[in-house]
Each structure stands twice: as structure tokens, then as C-alpha cells.
N, C-alpha and C positions, 0 to 999 in steps of 0.2 A: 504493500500500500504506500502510495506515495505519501510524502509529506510538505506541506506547504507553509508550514507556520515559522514565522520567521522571529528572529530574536531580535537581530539589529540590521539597520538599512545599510548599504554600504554605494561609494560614489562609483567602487570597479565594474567595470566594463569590458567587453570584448570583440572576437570575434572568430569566426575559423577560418582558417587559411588549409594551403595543400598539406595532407594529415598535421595537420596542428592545429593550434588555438594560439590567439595573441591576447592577451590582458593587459586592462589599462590598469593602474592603480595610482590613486594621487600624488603619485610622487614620481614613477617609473612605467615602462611598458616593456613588457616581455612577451616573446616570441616562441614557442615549443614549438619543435618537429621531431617526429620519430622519421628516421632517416632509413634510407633502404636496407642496411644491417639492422634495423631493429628499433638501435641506440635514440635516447630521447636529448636533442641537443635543444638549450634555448640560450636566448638572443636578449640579453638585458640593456636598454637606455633609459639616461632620465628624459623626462617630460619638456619639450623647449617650446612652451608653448606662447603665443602672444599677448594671452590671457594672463598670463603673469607679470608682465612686462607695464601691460596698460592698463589698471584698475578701472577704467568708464568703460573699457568692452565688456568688463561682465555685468554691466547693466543688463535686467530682463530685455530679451527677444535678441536685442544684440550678440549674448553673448552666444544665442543658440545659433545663430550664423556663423559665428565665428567655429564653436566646435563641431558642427558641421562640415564646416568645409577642414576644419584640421584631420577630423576623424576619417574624410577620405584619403588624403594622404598620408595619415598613418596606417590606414590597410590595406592604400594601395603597396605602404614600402612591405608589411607584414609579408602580404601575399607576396610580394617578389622574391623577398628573401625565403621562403618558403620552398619555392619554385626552383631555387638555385640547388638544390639536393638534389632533385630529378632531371635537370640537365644534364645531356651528355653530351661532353667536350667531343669538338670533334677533331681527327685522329690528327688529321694537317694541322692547325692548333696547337694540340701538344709537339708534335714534330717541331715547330716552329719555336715555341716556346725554350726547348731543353738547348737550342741552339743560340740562344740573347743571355744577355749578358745580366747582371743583378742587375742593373739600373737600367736596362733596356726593358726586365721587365717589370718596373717598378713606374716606368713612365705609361705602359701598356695599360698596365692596373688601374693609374690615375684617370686615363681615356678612356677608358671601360667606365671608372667611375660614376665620371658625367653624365656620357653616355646614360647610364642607370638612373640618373637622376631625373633626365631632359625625357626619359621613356617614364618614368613616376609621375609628372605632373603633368608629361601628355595625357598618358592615359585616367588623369584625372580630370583634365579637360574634355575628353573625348565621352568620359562614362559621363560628367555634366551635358554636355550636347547633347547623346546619343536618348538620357533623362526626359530632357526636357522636349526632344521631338519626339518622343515614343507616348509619355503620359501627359505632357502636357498640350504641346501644339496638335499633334492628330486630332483627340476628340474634339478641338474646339474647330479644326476642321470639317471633320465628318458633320458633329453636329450643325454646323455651319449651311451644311446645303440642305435641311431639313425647318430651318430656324422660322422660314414663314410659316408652316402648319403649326408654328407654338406661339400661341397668341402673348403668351406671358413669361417676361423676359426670364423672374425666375425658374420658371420652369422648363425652359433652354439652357439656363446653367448648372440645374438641378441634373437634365438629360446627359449634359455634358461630363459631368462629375461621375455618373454611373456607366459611362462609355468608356471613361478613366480607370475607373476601378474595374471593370469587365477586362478591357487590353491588359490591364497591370494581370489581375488573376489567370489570364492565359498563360501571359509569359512567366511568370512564378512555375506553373502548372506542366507548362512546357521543359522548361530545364529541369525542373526535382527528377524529368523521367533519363535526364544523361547520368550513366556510372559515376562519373569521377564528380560530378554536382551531388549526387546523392551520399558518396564520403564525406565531402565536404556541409552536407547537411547534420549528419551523424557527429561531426566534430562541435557544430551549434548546438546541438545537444548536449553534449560533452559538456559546452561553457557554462549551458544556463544551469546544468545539475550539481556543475562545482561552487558556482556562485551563490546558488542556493544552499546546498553545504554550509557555505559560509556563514551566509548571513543569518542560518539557525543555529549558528555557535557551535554546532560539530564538527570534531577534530575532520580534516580534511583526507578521508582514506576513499578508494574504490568503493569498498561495503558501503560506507553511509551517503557518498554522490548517489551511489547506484538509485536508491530509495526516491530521489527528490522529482519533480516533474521537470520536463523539458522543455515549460512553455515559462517565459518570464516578461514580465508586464514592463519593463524597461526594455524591450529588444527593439532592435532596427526596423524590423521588421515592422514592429507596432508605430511604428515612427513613421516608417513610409503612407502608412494607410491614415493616420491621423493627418499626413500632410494633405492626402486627398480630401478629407474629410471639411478639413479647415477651407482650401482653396477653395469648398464649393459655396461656401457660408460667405468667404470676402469676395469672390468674383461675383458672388450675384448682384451686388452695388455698381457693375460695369455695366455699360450700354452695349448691346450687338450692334450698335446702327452703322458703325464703322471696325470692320474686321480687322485692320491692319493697327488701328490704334487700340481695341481689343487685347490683339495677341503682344504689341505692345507694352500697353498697360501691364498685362501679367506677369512679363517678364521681369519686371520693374519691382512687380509685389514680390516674386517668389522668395526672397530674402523674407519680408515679413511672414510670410509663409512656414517659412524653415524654424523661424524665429520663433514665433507662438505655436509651433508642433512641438518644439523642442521644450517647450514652457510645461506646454501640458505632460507629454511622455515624462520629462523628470516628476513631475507634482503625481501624476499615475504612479510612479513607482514605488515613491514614499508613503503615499496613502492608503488608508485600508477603508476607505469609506464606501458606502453602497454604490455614489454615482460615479465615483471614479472605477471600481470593478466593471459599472457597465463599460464606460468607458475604454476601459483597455481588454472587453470580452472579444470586439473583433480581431481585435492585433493577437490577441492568445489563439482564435479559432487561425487566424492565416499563419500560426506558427506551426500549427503542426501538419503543415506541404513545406515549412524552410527547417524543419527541426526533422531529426530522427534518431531513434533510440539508439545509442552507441554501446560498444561493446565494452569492454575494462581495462582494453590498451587503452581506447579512448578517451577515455575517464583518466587516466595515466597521465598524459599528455596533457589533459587539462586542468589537473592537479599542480603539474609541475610548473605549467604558466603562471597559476595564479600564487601560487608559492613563494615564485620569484619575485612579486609585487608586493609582498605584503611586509611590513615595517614591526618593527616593535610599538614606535610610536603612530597610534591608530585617531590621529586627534582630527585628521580629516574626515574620519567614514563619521553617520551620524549613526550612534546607539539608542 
């Protein structure tokens, strides 16, 4: 029987990567991967975030843009560094390599580096585009060549917001059916059952993750769908009567967007009240197509991420 009851809230966070899990914790992030031998390697930094830096970003809504957009490129480097286990070098490569010199390949490394970097925050540009033309501009397409048969404007943006959420659940529904998406669901399982672990004040073993549920009210997952949710409440104060300043205009909000999703998800996570439960029941029902029950290497793995993060001194998590 699962158990749900939690002791204290905590600010960690995660996420899975290729056979791993990365976990945030107030102070640091770490990285597990069990590697093609077996072995569980992780990956420790501190936190450089700019929310430490500039105290008015973490004004409410602000600051939810801000970690937003940071939490992409922290999973996009996650996933990379991930992904570098299962690479295989290729043979010219090595050949090439054993023939430079220490500093010929030490300049190599540096180019590579970049390289890695300028390929991290494209592809955090490209998943923002690929976003925002997939759930946001299509339906307001589609529903666009239908808009005269809807005499009332909210309920063209009401249409529009379920054509959102319909495209989103395909494509969720569509990848959980590829193999290597479905490891990588079992590892989100993995997170939510070590984080709950946690936060029920049980020593952190296999045995007692095992017990916890794999749906948690702070997931990304719930994040994404609250951001629909919201989008369709502040877009309906836009006019259809011009398309282009329309799609415009939303592009303009989506920060406010991101901003008051993040507001809520965090206030969902910490609360135990009836209307926040309802609130975060859709993001738990669409958790379990991105969660799946994991095995006890897996639990393994995410034991050992969150492990890595956690301090003696606990004065950031709230008890």
C-alpha cells in the first residue's frame, strides 16, 4: 500500500534523464547515471543561479520565469551529460586522438566544450520554438478558421485551450509508446518515490521508496497543464478580430503565463487543502502516461541523486 503522508515539504526537485535522475536541492544539483557496466556515477554542482544574485527576481511571477527558463537548461545540460555514457566514440576519433599531443588535446576538449554549450542552449531554444508552435500557435490556428461559427469570443478561446490540451495529450501519449521514453518515464518514477521518501522523514532505502506513489503534485508535468489551464482564463480578455496581433499579444503574455503557473504549482505543492488537491488532480491523472513504476536499480539511482543534495544544514527545505 502506498503511502502518501508527508512529514515535511521540501524545495528539491528533479528530473530523469538517460537511466538516471538529476536532483535539485537548495544549494546543489546532482546528476546519477548507472552506466553501461552497471556502476552508479553522479555528477555534483553548486547552484549559479541568477536568482541569487538579484533579490527583485524573486519577486512573485517573476521569479517563476526566471526558474523556468533556468530549469531548462539545467536539464537540458542533465540530459547531455547523461547521454555522454552511451556515446560511442568513433574509431577515426580515437585513432586520431592517441596521435596529439597533451595540449593538442587539451585544446580539442576546450572546442568540444563550446561546442556543448552553443548545442545546450540551442536546443533550448529550439524545444522553446518547437513549444510554443506545437501548443501554442496551432490551436489558435486551427481554431482560427472555425472562429465565425462561435459567436462568443470566450468560447473561441475556451475551444482553443481544449484543442491545446487535446494536441498536448497526443503527443505525451504518443512518445510514452517509444522504449527508450518509457525508461526514461520509469526513472520519473524513481524521483517522485525518492522525494516522497523524503519528505515522510524515512531513512532513504529501496524498501521504503518502493512503498511511496509515483504521482507528485509539484511535477512538471502538473506544471505544463496548469500552464494551459491558466493561458485559457488570461487569453480570453484578447480580441480575435485581429489574428496576427492575437498571436502577438500571447507571445508577449507567455512569461506571465509561466509566471502565475509557477505561482500556483509551488502553493499546490505545499498545501494540503481540498481546493488545491482538486487543483493539482489533473497534473497527478496526466502523471501517470509520464511516470512508470520503476524497478530497484531505479530507485538506486534515485536515491543516490538525491543523496548527493542533501546538507546537514536543512534551513532551506520548509518542515
Amino acid at each position: 500500500m502506498e503511502n502518501k503522508q508527508q512529514c515535511h515539504i521540501t524545495s528539491i526537485g528533479g528530473q530523469a534523464v538517460i537511466e538516471g535522475v538529476m536532483m535539485r536541492g537548495p544549494k546543489e544539483i546532482a546528476t546519477a547515471v548507472r552506466t553501461p557496466d552497471g556502476e552508479i556515477v553522479v555528477d555534483k554542482k553548486p547552484i549559479a543561479s541568477i536568482l541569487q544574485k538579484w533579490k527583485f527576481l524573486k519577486l512573485p511571477i517573476l521569479r517563476g520565469v526566471i526558474s523556468f527558463v533556468e530549469s531548462l537548461v539545467i536539464g537540458t545540460k542533465a540530459l547531455m551529460y547523461s547521454a555522454e555514457f552511451f556515446d560511442i566514440e568513433e574509431e577515426e576519433d580515437k585513432k586520431k586522438k592517441e596521435t596529439m599531443t597533451e595540449e593538442e588535446i587539451k585544446k580539442l576538449e576546450a572546442k568540444e566544450s563550446k561546442m556543448k554549450n552553443a548545442a545546450i542552449y540551442g536546443s533550448v531554444a529550439f524545444a522553446l520554438i518547437f513549444g510554443v508552435a506545437l501548443f501554442m500557435l496551432l490551436p489558435t490556428v486551427l481554431v482560427g478558421f472555425i472562429k465565425d461559427l462561435i459567436p462568443i469570443s470566450f468560447l473561441a478561446t475556451l475551444a482553443e485551450g481544449l484543442v491545446r490540451i487535446a494536441i498536448f495529450l497526443i503527443y505525451v501519449s504518443l512518445v510514452s509508446q517509444m522504449k527508450d521514453i518509457r525508461r526514461v518515464f520509469e526513472y520519473h518514477g524513481a524521483e517522485h518515490k525518492t522525494i516522497f521518501c523524503y519528505e515522510s522523514g524515512e531513512e532513504l532505502t529501496v524498501e521504503n521508496a518502493r512503498r511511496f506513489s509515483r504521482l507528485h503534485p509539484r511535477c512538471g508535468t502538473s506544471f505544463l497543464l496548469i500552464v494551459m489551464v491558466v493561458s485559457i482564463i488570461l487569453f480570453s480578455f484578447i480580441s480575435w478580430e485581429n489574428a496576427w496581433m492575437r498571436l502577438g499579444i500571447r507571445l508577449l503574455l507567455l512569461p506571465v503565463v509561466a509566471g502565475i503557473s509557477y505561482e500556483i504549482i509551488k502553493f499546490a505543492g505545499r498545501s494540503k487543502s481540498k481546493i488545491m488537491r482538486l487543483v493539482s488532480l489533473p497534473g497527478m491523472w496526466l502523471q501517470k502516461i509520464t511516470t512508470r513504476e520503476p524497478d530497484d536499480s531505479q530507485l538506486e539511482v534515485a536515491i543516490a541523486s538525491l543523496k548527493a543534495v542533501l546538507t546537514e544544514n536543512r534551513e532551506d527545505d520548509k518542515w
